[in-house]
N, CA, C and O atoms as a CHARMM CRD file, in Angstrom:
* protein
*
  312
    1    1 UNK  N    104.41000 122.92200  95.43500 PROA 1      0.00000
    2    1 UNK  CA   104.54700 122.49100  96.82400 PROA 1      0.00000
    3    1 UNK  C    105.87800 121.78200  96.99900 PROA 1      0.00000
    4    1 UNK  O    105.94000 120.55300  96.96300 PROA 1      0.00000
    5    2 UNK  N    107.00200 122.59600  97.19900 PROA 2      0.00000
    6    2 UNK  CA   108.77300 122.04400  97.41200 PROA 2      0.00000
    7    2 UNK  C    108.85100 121.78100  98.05900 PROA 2      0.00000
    8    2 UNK  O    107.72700 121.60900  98.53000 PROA 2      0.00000
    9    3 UNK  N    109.80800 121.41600  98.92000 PROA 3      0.00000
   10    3 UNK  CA   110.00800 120.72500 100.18400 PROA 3      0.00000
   11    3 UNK  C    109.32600 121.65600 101.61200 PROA 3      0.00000
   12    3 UNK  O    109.94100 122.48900 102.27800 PROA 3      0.00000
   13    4 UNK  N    107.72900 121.15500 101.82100 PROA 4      0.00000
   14    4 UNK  CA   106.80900 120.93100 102.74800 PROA 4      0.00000
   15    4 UNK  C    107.34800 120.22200 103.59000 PROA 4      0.00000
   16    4 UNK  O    108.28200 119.47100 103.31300 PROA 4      0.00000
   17    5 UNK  N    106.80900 120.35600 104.84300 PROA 5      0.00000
   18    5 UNK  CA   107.20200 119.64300 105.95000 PROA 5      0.00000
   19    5 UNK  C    105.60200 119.19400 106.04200 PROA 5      0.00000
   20    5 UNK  O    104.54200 119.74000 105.73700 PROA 5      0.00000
   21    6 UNK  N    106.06900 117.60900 106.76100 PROA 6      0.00000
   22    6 UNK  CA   104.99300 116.65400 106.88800 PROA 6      0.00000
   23    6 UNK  C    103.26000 117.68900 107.51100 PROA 6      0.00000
   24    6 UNK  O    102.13300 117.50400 107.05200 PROA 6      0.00000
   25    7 UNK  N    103.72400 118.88500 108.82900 PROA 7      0.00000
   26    7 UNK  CA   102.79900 119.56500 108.88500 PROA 7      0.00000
   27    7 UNK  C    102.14800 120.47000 107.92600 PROA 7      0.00000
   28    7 UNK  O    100.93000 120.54000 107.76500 PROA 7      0.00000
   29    8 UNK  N    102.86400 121.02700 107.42000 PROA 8      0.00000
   30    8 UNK  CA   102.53500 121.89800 106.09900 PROA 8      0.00000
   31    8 UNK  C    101.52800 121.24600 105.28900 PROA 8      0.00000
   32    8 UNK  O    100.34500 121.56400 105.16900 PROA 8      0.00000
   33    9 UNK  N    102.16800 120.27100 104.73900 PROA 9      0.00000
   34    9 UNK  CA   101.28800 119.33500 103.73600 PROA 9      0.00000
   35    9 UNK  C    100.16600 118.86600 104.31800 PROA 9      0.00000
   36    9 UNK  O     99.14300 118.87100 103.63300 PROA 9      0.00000
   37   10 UNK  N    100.10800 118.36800 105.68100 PROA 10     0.00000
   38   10 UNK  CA    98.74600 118.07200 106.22600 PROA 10     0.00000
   39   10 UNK  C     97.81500 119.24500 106.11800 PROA 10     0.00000
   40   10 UNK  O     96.64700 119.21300 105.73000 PROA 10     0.00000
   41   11 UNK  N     98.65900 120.51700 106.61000 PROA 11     0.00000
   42   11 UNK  CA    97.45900 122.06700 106.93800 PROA 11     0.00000
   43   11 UNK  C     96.80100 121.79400 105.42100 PROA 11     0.00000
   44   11 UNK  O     95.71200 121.24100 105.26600 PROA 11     0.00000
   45   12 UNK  N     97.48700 122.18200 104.54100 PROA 12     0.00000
   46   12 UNK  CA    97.25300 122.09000 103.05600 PROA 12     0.00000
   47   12 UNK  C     96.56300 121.00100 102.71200 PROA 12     0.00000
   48   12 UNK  O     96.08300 120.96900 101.57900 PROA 12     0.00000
   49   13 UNK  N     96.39300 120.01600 103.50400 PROA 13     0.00000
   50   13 UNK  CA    95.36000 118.72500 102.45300 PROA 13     0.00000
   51   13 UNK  C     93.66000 118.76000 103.49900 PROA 13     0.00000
   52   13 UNK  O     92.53400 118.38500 103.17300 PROA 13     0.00000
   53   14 UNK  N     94.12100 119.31400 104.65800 PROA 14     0.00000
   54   14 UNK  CA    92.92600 119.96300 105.43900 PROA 14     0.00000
   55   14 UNK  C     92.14600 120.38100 104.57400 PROA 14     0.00000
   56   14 UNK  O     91.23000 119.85300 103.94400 PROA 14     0.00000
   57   15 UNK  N     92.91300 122.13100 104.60600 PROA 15     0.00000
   58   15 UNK  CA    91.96500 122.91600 103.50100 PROA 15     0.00000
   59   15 UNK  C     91.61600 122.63800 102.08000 PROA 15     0.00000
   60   15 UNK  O     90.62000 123.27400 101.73400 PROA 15     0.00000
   61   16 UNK  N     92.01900 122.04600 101.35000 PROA 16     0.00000
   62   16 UNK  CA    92.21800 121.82600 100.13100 PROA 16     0.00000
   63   16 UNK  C     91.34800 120.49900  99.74600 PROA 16     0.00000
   64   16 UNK  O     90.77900 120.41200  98.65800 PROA 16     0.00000
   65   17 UNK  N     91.28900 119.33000 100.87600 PROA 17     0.00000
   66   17 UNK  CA    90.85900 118.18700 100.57200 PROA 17     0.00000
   67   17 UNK  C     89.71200 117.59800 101.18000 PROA 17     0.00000
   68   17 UNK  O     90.44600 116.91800 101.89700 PROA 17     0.00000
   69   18 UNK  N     88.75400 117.30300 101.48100 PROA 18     0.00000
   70   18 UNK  CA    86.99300 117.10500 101.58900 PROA 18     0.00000
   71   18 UNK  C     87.67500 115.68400 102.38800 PROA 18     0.00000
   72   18 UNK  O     87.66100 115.60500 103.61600 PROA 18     0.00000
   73   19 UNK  N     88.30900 114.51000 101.44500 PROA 19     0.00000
   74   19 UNK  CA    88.12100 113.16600 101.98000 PROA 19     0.00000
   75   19 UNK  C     89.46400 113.35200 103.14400 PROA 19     0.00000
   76   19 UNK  O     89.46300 112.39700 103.92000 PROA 19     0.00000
   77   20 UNK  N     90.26400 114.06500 103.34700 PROA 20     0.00000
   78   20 UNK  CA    91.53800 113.97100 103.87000 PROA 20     0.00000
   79   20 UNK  C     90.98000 114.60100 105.46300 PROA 20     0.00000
   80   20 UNK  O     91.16200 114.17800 106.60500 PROA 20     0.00000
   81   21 UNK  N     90.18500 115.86900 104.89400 PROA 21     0.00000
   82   21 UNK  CA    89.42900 116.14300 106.34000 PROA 21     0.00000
   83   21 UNK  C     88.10500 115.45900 107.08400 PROA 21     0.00000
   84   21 UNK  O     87.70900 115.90700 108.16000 PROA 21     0.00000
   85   22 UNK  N     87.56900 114.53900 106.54300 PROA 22     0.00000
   86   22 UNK  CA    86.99300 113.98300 106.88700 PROA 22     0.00000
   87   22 UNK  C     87.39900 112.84600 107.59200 PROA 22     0.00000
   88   22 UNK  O     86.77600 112.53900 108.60900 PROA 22     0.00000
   89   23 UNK  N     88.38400 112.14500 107.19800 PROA 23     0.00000
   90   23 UNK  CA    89.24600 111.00600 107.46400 PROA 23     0.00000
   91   23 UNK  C     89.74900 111.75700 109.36900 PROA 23     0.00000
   92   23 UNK  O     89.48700 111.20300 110.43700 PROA 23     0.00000
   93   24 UNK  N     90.38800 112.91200 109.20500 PROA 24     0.00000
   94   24 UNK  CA    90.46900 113.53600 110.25900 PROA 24     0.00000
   95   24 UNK  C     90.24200 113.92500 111.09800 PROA 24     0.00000
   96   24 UNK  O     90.94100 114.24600 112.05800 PROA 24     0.00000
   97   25 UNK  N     88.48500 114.02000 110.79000 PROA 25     0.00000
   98   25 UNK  CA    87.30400 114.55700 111.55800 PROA 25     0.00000
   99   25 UNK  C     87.13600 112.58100 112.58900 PROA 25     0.00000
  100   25 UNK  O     87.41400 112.23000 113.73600 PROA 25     0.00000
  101   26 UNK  N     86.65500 111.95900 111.56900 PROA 26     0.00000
  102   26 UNK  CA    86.71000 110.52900 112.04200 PROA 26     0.00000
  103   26 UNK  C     87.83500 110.01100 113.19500 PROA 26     0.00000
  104   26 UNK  O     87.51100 109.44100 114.23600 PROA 26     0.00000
  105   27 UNK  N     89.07300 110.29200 112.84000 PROA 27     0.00000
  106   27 UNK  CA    90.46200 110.13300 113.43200 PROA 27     0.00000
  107   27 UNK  C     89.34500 110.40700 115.19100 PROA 27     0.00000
  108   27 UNK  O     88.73800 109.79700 116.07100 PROA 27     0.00000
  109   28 UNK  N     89.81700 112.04400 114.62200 PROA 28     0.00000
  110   28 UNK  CA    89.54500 112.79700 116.26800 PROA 28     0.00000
  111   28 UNK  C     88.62700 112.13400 116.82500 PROA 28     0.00000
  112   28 UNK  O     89.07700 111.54500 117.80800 PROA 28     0.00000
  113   29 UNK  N     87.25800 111.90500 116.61200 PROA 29     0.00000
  114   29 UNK  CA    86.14700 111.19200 117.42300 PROA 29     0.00000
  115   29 UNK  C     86.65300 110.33300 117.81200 PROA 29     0.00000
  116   29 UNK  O     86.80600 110.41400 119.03100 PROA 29     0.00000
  117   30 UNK  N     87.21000 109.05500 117.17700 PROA 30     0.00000
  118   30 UNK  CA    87.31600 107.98800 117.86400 PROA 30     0.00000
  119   30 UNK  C     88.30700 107.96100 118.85100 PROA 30     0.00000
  120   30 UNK  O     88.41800 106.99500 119.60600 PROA 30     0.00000
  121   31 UNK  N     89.33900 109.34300 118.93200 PROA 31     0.00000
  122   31 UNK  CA    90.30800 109.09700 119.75800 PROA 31     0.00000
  123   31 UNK  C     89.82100 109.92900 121.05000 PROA 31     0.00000
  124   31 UNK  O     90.38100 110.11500 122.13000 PROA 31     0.00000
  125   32 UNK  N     88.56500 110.36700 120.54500 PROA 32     0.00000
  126   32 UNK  CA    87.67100 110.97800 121.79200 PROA 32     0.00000
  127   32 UNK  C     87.16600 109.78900 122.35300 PROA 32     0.00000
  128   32 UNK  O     87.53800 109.63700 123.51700 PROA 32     0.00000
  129   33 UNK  N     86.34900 108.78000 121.85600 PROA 33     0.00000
  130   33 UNK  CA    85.77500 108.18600 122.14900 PROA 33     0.00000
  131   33 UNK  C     86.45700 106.90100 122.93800 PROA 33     0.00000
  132   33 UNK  O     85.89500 106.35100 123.88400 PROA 33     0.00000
  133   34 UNK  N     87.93700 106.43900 122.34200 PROA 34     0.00000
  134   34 UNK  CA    88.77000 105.74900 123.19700 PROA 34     0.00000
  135   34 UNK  C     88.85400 106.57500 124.21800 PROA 34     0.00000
  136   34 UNK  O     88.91800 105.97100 125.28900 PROA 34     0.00000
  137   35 UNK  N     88.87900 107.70000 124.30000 PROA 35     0.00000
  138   35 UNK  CA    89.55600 108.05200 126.14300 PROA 35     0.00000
  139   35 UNK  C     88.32100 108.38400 126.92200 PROA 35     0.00000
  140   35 UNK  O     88.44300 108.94800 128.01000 PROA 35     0.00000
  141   36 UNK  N     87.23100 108.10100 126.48200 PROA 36     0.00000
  142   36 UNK  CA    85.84400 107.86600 127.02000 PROA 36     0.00000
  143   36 UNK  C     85.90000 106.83000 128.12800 PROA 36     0.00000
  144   36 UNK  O     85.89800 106.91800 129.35500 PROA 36     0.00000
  145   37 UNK  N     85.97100 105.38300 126.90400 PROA 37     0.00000
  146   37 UNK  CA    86.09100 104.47000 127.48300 PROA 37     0.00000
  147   37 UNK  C     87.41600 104.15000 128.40700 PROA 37     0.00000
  148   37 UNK  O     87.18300 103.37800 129.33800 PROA 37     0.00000
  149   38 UNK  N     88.86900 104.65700 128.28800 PROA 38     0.00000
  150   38 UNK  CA    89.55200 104.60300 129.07000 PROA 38     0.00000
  151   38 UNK  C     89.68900 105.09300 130.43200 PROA 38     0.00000
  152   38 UNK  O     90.66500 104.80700 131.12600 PROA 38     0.00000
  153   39 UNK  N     88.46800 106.02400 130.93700 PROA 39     0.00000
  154   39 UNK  CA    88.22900 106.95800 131.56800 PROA 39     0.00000
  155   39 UNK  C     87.53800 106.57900 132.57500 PROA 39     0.00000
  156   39 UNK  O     87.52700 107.03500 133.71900 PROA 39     0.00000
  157   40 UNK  N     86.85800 105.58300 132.04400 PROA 40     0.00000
  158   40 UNK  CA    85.14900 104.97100 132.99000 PROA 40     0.00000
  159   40 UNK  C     86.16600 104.03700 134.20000 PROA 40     0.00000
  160   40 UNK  O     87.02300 103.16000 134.09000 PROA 40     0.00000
  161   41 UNK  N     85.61500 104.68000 135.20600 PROA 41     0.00000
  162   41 UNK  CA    86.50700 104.19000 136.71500 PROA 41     0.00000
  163   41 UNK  C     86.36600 102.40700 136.64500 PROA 41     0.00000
  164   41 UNK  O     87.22600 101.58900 136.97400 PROA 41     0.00000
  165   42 UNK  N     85.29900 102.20600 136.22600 PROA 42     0.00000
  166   42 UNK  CA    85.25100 100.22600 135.94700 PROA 42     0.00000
  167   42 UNK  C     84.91100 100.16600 134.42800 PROA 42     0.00000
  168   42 UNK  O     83.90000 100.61300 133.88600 PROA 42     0.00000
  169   43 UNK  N     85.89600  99.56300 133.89100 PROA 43     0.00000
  170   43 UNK  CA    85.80800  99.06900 132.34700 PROA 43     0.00000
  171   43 UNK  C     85.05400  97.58100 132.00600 PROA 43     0.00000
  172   43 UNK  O     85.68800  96.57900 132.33700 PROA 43     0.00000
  173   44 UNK  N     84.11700  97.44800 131.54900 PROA 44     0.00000
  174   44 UNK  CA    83.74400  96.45400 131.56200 PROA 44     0.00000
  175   44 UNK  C     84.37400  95.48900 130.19100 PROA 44     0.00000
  176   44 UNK  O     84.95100  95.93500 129.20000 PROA 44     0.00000
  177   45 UNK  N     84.09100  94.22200 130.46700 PROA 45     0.00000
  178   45 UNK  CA    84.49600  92.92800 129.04300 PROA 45     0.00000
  179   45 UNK  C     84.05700  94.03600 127.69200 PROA 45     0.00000
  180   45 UNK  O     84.91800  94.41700 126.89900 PROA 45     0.00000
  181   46 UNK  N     83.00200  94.34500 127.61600 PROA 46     0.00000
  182   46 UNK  CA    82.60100  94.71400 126.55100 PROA 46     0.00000
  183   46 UNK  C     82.69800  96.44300 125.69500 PROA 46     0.00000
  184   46 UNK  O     82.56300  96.95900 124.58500 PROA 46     0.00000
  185   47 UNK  N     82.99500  96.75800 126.99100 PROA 47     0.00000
  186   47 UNK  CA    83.98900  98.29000 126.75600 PROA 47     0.00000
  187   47 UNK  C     85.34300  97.57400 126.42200 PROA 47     0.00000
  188   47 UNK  O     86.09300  98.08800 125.59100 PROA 47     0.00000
  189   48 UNK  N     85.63200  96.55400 126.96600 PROA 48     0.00000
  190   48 UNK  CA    87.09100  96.66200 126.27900 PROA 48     0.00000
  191   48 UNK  C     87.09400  96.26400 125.23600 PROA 48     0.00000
  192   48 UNK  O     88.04500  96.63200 124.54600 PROA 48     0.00000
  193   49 UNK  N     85.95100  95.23200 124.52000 PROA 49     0.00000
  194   49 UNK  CA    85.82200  94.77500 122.94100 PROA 49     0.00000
  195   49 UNK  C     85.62700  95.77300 122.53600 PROA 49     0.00000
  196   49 UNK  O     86.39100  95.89100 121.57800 PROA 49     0.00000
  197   50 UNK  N     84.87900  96.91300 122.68100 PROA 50     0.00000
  198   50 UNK  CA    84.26800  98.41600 121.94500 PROA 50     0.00000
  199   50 UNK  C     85.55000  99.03300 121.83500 PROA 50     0.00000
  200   50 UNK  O     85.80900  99.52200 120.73500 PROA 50     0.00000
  201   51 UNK  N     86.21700  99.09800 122.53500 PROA 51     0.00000
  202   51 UNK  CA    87.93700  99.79700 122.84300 PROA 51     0.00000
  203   51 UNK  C     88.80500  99.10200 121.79100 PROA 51     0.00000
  204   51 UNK  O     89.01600  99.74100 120.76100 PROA 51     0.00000
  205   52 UNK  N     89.18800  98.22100 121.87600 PROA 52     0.00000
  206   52 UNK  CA    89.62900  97.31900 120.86300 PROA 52     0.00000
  207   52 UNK  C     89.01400  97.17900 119.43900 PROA 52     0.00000
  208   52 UNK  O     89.70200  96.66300 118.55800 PROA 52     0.00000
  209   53 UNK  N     88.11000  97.49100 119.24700 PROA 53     0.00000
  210   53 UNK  CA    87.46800  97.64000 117.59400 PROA 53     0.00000
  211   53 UNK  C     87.71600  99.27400 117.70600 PROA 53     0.00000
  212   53 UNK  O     87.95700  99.61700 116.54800 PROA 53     0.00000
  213   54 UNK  N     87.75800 100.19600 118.38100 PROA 54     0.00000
  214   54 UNK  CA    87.60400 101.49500 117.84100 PROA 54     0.00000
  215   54 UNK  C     89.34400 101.50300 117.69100 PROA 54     0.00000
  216   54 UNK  O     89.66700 102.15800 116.70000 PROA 54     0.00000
  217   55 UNK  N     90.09400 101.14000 118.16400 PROA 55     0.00000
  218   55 UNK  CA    91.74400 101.22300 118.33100 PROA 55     0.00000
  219   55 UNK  C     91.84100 100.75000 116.57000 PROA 55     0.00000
  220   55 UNK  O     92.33600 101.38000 115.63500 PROA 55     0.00000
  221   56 UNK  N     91.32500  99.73000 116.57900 PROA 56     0.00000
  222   56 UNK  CA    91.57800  98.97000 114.67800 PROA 56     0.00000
  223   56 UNK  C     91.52500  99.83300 113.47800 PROA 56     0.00000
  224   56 UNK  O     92.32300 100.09900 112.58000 PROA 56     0.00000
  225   57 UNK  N     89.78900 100.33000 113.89200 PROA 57     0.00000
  226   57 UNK  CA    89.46100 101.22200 113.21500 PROA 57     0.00000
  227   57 UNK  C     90.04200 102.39400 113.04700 PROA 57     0.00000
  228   57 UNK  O     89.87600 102.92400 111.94800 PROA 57     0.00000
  229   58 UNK  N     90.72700 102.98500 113.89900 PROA 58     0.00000
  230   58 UNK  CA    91.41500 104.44600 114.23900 PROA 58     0.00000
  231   58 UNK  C     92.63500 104.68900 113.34900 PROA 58     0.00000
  232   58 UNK  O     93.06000 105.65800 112.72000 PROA 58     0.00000
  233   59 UNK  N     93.14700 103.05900 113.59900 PROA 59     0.00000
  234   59 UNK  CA    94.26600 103.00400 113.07000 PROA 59     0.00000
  235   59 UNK  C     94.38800 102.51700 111.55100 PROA 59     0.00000
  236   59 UNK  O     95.47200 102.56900 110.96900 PROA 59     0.00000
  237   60 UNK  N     93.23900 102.04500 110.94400 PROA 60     0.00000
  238   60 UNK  CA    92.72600 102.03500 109.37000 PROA 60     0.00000
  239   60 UNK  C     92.72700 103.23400 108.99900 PROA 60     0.00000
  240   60 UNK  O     93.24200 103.10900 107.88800 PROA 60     0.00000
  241   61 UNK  N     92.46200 104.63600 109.16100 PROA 61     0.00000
  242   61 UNK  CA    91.95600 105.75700 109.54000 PROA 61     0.00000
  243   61 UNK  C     93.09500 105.96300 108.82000 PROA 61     0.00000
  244   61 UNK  O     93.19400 106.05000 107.59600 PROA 61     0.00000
  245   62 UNK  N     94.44100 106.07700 110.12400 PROA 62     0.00000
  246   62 UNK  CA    95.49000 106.94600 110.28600 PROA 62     0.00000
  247   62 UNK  C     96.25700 106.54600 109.20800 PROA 62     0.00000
  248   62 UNK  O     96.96900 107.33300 108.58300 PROA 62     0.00000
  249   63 UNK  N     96.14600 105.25700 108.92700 PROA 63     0.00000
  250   63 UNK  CA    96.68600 104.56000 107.73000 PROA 63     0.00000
  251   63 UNK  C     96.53000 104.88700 106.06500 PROA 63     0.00000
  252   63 UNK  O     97.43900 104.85200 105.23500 PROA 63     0.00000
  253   64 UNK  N     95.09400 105.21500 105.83500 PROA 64     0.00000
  254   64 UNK  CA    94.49100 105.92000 104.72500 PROA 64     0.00000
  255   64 UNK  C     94.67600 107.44700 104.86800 PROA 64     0.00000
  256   64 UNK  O     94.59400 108.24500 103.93400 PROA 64     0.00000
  257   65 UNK  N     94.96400 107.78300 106.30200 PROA 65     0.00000
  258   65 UNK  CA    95.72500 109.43000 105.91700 PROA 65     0.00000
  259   65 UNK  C     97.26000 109.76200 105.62600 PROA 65     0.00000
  260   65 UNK  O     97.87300 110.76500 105.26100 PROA 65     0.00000
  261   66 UNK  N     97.56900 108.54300 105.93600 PROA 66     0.00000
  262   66 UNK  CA    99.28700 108.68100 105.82300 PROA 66     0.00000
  263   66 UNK  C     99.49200 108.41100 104.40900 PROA 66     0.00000
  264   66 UNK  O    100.45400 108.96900 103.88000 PROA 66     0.00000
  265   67 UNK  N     98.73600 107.63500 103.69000 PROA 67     0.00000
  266   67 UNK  CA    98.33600 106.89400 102.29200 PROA 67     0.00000
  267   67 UNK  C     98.18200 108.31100 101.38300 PROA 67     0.00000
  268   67 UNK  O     99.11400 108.55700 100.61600 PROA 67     0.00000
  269   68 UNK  N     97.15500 109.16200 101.43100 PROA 68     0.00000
  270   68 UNK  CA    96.67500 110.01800 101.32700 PROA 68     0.00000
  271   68 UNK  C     98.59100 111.19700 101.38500 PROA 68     0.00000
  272   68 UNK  O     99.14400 111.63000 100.37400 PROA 68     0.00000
  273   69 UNK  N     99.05800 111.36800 102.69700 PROA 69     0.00000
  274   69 UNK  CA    99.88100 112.29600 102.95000 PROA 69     0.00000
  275   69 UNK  C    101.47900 111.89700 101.44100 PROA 69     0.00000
  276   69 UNK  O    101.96000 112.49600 100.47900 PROA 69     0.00000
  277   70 UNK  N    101.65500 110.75300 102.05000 PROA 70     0.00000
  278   70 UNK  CA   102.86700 109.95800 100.94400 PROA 70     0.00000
  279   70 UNK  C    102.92400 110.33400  99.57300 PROA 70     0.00000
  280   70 UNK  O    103.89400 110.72700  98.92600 PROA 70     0.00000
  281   71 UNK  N    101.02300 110.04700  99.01500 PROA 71     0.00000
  282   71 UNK  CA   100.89300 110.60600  97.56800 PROA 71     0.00000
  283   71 UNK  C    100.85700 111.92900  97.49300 PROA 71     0.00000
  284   71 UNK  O    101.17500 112.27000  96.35300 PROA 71     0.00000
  285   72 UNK  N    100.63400 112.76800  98.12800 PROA 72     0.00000
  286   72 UNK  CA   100.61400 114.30300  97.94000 PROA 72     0.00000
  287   72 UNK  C    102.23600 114.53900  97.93700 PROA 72     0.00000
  288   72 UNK  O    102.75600 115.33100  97.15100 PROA 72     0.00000
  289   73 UNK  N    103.14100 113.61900  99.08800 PROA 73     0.00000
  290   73 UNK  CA   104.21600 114.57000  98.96000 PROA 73     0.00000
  291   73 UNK  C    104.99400 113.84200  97.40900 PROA 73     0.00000
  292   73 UNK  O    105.59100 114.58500  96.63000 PROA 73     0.00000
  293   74 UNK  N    104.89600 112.68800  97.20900 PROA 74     0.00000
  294   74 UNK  CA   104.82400 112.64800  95.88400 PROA 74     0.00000
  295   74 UNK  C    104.64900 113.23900  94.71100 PROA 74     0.00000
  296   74 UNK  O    105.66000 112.97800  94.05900 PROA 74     0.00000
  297   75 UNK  N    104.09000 113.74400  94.22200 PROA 75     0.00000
  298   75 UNK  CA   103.26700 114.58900  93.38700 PROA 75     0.00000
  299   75 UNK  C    103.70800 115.78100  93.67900 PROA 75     0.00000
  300   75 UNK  O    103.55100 116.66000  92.83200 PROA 75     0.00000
  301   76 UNK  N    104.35200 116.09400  94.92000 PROA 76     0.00000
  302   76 UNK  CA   104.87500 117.41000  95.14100 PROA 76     0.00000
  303   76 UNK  C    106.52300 117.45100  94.62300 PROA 76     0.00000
  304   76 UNK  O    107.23500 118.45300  94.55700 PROA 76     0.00000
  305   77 UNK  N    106.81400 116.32900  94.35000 PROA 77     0.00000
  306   77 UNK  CA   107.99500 116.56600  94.26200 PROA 77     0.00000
  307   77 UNK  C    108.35200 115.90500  93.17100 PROA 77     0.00000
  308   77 UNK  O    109.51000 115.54600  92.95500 PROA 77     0.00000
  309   78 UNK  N    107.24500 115.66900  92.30000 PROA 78     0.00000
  310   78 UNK  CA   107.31900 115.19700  90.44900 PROA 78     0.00000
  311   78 UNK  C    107.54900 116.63900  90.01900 PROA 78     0.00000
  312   78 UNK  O    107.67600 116.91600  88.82600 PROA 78     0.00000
């Protein structure tokens, strides 16, 4: 795996990787689920705490996939 481009290596850790697509699967929901709540014509106090913990979480997420992406291209280029 030579010089991959950041998409490449993602398609490839899709198919190839169980925890990388799962992490992904997770990603997507919650960024479904933020524009749920961004959506609702009156947001209430507690939609916006629910909004604000799913934003944290999303972004723990994106963090352990980028974690995940760094070491692959690593290893790709040992």
């Amino acid at each position: 795996m030579e010089n991959h481009t950041q998409e490449e290596l993602k398609a490839h850790l899709l198919s190839t990787d169980e925890h990388f697509r799962s992490l992904c699967e997770q990603h997507a929901h919650l960024k479904h689920q933020i524009q749920e709540i961004e959506a609702k014509p009156h947001v209430t106090g507690a939609d916006e705490l629910e909004e604000q913990r799913l934003k944290k979480l999303k972004l723990q997420i994106k963090d352990q996939m980028n974690n995940i992406l760094a070491q692959s291209r690593q290893v790709a280029v040992s």
